[in-house]
C-alpha positions as CSV (number, residue, x, y, z in Angstrom):
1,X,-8.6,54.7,-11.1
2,X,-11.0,52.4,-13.2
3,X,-9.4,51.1,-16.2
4,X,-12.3,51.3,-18.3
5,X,-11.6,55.0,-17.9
6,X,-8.3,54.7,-19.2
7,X,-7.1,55.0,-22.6
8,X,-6.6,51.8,-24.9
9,X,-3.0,51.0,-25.8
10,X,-3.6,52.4,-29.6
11,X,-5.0,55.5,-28.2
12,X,-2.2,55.9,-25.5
13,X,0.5,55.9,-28.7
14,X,-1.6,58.2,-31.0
15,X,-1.2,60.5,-27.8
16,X,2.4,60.0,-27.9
17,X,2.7,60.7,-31.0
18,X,0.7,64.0,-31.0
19,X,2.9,65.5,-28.3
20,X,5.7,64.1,-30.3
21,X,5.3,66.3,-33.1
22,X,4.1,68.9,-32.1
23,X,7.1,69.9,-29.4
24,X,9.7,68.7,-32.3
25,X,7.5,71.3,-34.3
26,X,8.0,73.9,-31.5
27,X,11.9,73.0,-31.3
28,X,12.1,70.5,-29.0
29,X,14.5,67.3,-29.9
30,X,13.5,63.6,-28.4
31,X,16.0,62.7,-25.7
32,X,14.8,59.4,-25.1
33,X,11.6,57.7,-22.9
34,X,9.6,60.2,-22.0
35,X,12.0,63.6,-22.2
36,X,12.2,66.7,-24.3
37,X,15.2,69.3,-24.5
38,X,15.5,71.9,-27.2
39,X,18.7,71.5,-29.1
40,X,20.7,74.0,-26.6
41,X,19.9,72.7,-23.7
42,X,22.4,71.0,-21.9
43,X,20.6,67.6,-22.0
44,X,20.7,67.7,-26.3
45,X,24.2,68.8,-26.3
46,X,25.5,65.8,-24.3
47,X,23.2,63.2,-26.6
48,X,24.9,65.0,-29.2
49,X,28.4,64.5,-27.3
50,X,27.4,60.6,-26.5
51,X,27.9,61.9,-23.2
52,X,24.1,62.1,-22.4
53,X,23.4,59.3,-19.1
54,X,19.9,58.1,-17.3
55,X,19.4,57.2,-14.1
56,X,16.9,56.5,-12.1
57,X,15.8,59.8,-11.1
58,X,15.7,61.1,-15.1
59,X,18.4,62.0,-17.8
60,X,21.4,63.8,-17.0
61,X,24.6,65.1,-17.7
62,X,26.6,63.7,-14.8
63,X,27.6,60.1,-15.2
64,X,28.8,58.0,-12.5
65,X,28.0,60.3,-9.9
66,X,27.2,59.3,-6.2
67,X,23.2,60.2,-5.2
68,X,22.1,59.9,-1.5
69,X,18.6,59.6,-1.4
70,X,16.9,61.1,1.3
71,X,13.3,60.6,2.9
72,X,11.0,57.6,2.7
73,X,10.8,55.9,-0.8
74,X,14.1,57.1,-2.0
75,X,16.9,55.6,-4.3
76,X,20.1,56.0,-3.5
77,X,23.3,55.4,-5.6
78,X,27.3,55.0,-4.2
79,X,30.0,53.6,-6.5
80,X,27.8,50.0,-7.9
81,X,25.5,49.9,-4.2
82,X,22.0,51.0,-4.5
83,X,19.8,51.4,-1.9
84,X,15.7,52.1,-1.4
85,X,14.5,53.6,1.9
86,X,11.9,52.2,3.9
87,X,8.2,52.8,2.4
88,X,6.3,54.4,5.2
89,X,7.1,57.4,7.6
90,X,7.2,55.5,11.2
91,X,9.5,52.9,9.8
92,X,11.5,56.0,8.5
93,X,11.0,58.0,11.8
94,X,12.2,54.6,13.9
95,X,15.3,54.1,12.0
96,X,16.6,57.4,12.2
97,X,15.7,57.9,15.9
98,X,17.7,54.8,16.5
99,X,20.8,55.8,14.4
100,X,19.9,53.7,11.8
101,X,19.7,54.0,8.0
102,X,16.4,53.6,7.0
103,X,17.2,51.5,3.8
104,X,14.5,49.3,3.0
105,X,16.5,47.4,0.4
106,X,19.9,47.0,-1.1
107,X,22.0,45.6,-4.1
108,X,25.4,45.7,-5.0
109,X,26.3,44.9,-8.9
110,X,28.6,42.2,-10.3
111,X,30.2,42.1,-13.1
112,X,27.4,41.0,-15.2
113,X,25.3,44.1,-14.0
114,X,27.4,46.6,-14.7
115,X,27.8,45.2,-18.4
116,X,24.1,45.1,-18.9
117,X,23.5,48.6,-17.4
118,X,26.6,50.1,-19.9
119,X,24.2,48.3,-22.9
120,X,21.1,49.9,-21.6
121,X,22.4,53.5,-20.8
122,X,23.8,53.3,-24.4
123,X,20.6,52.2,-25.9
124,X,17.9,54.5,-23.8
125,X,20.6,57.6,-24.2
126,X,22.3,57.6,-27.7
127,X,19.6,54.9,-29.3
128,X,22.3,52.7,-30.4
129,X,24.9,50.4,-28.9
130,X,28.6,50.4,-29.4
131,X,29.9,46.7,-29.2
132,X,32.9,48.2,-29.2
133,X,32.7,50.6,-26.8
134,X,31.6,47.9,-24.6
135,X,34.2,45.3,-25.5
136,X,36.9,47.9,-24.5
137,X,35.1,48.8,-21.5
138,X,34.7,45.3,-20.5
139,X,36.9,42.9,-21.8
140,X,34.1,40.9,-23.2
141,X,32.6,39.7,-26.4
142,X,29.2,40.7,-26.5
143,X,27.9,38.2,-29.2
144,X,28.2,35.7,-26.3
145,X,25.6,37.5,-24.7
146,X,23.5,39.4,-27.2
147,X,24.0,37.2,-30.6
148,X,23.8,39.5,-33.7
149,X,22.0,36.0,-35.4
């Protein structure tokens, strides 16, 4: 794509905006980032609930759940392990002929992570933080990390 084709910034948010209000006009509430439910939906009754979660394939309803990604490209989640699949299909193909997972990449969270990915699922689902929600959860001051001053 040429970026002189591209929208500026300012015209990328008027954009946004637009679509914005004209789905909240046809009954669609924000969820958060770049989703839309109407207000039965499953989606808008757990943001309702505070029981709305994001990962990395979208929003759902279903925290904490174990994803097996399959294919090339894909993310997988167990317990605090992600894992990315090789990028191309041979690399793929090898691994599995060979009995081998075809993970491209891997991380498993500390402590630390998993406090910092509670703070952002509250704050891209719900649109607010709970210190402490997070203090109970964790057994840790936030101010220490994220000073209110």
């Amino acid at each position: 794509m040429n970026a002189a084709d591209m929208p500026s910034a300012e015209v990328k948010l008027d954009i946004l905006q637009m679509i914005m209000q004209r789905l909240q006009e046809a009954g669609y509430i924000y969820i958060g980032m770049d989703h839309f439910a109407r207000s039965d939906d499953e989606l808008a009754i757990a943001q309702s609930e505070n029981k709305l979660y994001r990962n990395f394939q979208g929003y759902s309803t279903h925290s904490d759940c174990d994803l097996v990604g399959l294919w090339i490209t894909s993310i997988g989640r167990v317990a605090d392990c992600y894992v990315q699949n090789v990028k191309d299909l041979e690399a793929y193909d090898t691994a599995i002929q060979q009995g081998a997972l075809p993970v491209f990449s891997g991380l498993v969270l500390n402590e630390d992570d998993r406090l910092r990915r509670a703070v952002i699922t509250q704050l891209i689902c719900h649109f607010s933080l709970s210190f402490r929600q997070i203090e109970q959860q964790y057994a840790f001051n936030l101010e220490i990390i994220f000073p209110l001053n």
